[in-house]
MDTraj code that builds the backbone (N, CA, C; nanometers):
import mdtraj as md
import numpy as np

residues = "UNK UNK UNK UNK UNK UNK UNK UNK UNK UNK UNK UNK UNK UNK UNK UNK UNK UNK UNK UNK UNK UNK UNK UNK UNK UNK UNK UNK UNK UNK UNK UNK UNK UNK UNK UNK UNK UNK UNK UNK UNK UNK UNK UNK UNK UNK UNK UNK UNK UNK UNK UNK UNK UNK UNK UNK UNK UNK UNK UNK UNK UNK UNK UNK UNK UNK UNK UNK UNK UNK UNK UNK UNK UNK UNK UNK UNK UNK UNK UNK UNK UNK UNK UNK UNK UNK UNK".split()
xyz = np.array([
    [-6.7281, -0.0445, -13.0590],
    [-6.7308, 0.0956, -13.0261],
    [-6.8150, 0.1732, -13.1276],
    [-6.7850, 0.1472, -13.2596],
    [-6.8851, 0.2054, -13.3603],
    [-7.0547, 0.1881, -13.3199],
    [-7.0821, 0.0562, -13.2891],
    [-7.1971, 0.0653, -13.2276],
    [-7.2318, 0.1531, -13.1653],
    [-7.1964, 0.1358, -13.0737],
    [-7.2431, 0.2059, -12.9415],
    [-7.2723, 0.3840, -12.9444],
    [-7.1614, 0.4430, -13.0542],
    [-7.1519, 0.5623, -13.1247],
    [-7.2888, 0.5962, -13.2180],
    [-7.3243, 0.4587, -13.2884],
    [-7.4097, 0.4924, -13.3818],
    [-7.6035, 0.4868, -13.2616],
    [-7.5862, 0.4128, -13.2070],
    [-7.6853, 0.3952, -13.1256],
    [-7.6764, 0.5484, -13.0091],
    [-7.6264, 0.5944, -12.9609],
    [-7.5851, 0.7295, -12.9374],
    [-7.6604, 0.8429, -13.0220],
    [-7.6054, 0.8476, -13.1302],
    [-7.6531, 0.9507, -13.2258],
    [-7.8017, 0.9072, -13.2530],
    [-7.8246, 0.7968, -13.2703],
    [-7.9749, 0.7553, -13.2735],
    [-8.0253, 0.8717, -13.1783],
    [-8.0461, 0.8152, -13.0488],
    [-8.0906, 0.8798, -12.8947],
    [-8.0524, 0.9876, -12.9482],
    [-7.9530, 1.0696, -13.0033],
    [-7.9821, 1.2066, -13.0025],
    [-8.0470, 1.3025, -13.0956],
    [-8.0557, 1.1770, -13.2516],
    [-8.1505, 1.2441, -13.2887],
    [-8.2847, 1.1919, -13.2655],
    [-8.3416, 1.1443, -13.1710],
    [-8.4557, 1.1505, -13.1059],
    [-8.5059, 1.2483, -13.0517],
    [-8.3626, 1.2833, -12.9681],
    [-8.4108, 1.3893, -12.8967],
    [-8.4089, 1.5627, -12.9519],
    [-8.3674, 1.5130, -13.0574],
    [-8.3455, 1.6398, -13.2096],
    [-8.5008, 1.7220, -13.2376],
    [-8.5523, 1.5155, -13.2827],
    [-8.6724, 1.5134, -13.3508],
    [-8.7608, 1.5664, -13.2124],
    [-8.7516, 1.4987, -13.0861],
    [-8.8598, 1.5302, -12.9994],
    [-8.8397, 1.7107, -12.9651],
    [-8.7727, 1.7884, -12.9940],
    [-8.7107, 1.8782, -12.9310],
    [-8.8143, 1.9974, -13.0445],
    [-8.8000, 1.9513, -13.2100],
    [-8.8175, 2.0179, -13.3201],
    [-8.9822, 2.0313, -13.2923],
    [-9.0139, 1.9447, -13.2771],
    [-9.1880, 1.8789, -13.2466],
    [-9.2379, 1.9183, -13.1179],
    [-9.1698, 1.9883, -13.0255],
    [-9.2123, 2.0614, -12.9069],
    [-9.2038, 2.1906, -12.9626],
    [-9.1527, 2.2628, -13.0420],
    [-9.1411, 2.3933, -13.0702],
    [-9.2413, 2.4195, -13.1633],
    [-9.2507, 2.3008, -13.2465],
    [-9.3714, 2.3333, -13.3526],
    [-9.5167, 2.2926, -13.2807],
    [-9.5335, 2.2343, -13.2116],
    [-9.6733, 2.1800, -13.2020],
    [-9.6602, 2.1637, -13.0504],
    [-9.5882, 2.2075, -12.9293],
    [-9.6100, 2.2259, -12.7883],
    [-9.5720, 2.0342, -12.7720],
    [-9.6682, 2.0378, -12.6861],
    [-9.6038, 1.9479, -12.5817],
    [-9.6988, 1.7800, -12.6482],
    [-9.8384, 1.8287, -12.7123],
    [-9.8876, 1.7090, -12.7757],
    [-9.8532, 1.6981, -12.9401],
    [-9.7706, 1.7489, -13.0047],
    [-9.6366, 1.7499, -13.1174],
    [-9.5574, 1.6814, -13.0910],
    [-9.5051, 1.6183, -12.9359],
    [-9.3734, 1.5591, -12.8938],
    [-9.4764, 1.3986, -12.9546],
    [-9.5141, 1.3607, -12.9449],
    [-9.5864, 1.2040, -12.9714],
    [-9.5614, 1.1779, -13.1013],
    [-9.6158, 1.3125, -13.2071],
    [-9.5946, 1.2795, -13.3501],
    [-9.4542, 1.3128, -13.3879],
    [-9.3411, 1.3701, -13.2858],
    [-9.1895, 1.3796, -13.3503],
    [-9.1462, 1.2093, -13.2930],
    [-9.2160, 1.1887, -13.1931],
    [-9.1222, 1.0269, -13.1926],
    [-9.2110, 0.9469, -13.2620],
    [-9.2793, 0.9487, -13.3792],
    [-9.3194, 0.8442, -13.4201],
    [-9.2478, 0.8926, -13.5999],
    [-9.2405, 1.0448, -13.6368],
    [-9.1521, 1.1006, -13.7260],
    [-8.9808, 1.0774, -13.7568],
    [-8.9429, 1.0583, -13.5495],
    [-8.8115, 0.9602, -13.5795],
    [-8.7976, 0.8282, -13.6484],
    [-8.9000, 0.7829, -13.6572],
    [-8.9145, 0.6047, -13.7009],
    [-8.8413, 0.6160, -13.8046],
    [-8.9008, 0.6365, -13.9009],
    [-8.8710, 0.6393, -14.0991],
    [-8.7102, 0.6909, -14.0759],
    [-8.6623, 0.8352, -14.0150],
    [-8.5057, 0.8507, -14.0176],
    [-8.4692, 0.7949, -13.9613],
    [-8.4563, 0.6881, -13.8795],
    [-8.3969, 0.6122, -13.8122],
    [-8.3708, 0.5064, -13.9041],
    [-8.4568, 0.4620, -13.9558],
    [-8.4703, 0.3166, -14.0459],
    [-8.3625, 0.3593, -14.1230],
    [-8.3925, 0.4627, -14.2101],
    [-8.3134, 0.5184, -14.3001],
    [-8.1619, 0.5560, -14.2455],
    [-8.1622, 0.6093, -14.1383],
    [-8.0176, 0.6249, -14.1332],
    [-7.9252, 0.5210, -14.0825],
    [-7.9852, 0.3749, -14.0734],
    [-7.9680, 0.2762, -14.0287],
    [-7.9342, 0.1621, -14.1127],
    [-8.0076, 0.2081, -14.2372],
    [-7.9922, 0.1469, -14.3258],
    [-7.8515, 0.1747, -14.4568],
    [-7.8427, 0.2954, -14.4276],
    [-7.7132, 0.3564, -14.4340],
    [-7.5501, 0.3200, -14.3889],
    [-7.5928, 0.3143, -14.2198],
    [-7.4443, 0.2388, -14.1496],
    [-7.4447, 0.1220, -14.2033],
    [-7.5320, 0.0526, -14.2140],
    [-7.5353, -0.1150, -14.2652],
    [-7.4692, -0.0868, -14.4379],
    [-7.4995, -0.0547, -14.5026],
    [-7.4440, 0.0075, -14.6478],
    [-7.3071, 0.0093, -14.6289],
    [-7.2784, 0.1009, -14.5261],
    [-7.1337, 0.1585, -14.4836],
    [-7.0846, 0.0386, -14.4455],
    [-7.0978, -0.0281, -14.3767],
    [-7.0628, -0.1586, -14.3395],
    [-7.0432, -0.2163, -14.4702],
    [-7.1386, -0.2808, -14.5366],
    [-7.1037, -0.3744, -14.6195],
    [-6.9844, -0.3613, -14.7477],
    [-6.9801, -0.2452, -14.7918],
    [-6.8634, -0.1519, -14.8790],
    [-6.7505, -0.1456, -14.7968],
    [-6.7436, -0.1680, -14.6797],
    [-6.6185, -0.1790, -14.5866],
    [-6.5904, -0.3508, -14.5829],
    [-6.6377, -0.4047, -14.6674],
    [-6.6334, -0.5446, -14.6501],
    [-6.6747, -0.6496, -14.6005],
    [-6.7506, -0.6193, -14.4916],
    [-6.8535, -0.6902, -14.4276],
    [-6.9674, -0.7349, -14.4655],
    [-6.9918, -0.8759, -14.4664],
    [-7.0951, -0.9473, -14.5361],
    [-7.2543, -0.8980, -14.4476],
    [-7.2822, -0.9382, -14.5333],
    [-7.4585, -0.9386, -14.5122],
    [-7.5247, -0.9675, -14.3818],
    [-7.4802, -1.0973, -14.3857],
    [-7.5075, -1.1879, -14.2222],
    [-7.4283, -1.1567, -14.1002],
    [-7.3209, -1.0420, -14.1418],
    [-7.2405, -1.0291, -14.0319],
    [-7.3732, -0.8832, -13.9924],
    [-7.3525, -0.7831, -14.0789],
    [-7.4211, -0.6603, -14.0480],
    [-7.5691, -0.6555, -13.9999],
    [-7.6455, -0.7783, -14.0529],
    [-7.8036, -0.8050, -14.0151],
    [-7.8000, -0.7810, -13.8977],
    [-7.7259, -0.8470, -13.8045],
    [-7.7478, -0.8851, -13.6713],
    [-7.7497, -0.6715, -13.6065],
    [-7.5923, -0.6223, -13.6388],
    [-7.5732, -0.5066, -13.5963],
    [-7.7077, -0.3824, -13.6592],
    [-7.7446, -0.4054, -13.7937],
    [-7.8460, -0.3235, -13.8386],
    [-7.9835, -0.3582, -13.7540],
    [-8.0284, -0.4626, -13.6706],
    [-8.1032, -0.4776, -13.5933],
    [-8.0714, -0.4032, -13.4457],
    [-7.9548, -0.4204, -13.3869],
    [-7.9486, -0.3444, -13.2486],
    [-7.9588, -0.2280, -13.2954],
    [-7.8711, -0.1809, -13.3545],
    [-7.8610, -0.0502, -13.3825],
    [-7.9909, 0.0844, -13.4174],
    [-8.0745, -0.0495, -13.4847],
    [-8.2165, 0.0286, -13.5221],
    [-8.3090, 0.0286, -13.3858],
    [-8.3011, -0.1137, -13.3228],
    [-8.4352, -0.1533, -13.2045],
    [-8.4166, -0.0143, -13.0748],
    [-8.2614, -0.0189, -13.0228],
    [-8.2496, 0.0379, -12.9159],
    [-8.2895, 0.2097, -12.9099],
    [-8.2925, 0.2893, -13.0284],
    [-8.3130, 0.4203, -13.0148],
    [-8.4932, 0.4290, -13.0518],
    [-8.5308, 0.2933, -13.1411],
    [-8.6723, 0.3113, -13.1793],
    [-8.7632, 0.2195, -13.0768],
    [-8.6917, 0.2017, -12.9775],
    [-8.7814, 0.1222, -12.8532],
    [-8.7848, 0.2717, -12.7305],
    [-8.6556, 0.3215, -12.7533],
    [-8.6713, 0.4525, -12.6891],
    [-8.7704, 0.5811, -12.7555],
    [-8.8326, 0.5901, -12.8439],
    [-8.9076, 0.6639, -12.8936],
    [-9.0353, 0.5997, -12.8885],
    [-9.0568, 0.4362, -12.8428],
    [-9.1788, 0.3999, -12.8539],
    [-9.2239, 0.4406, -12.7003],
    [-9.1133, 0.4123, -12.6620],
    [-9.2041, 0.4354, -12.4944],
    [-9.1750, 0.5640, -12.4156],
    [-9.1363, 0.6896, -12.5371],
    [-9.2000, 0.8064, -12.5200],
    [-9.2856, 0.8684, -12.5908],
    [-9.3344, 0.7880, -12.7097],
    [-9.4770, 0.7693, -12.7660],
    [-9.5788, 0.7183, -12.6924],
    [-9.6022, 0.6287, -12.6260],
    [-9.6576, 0.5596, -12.5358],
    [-9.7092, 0.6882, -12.4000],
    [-9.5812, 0.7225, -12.3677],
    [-9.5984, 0.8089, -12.1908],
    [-9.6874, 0.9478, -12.2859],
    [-9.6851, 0.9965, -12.3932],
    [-9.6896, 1.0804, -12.4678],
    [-9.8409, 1.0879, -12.5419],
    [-9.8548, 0.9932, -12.5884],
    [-9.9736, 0.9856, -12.6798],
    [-10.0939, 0.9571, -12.5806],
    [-10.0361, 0.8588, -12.4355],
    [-10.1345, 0.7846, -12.3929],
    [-10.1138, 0.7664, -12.2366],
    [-10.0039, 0.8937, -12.2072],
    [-10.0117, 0.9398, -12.0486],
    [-10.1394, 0.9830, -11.9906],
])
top = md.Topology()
chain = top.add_chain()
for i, resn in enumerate(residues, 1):
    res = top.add_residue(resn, chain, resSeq=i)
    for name in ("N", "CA", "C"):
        top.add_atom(name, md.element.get_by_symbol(name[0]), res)
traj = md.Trajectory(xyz[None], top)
């Protein structure tokens, strides 16, 4: 369930970042806020995994979850980078 929560908030701050980057720079700004989500994503990803491991959870258990958790919101920002940069 934590997953699924943290992958959630991903998608929404995507849509934070894509939202901030339409107000500043119109509608060709939205390409450079989903490629600006990347780095906070990593980072805030790298964080739950932290949180994880201080909760006791080993290394090899969290790798696996610090991978979904990062791919699914930054595969969703690639392929509205993609429709975006190169619609």
């Amino acid at each position: 369930m934590h997953t699924t929560i943290v992958i959630i908030a991903g998608l929404a701050l995507l849509g934070l970042c894509l939202g901030v980057a339409h107000v500043l720079g119109g509608a060709a700004g939205m390409a450079r806020g989903a490629l600006a989500f990347l780095p906070l994503w990593l980072v805030a990803s790298g964080i739950n995994m932290y949180v994880g491991l201080k909760g006791g959870r080993s290394a090899a258990a969290e790798i696996p979850f610090l991978f979904l958790v990062f791919a699914i919101p930054a595969a969703a920002a690639y392929v509205v980078w993609l429709k975006l940069a190169h619609g």
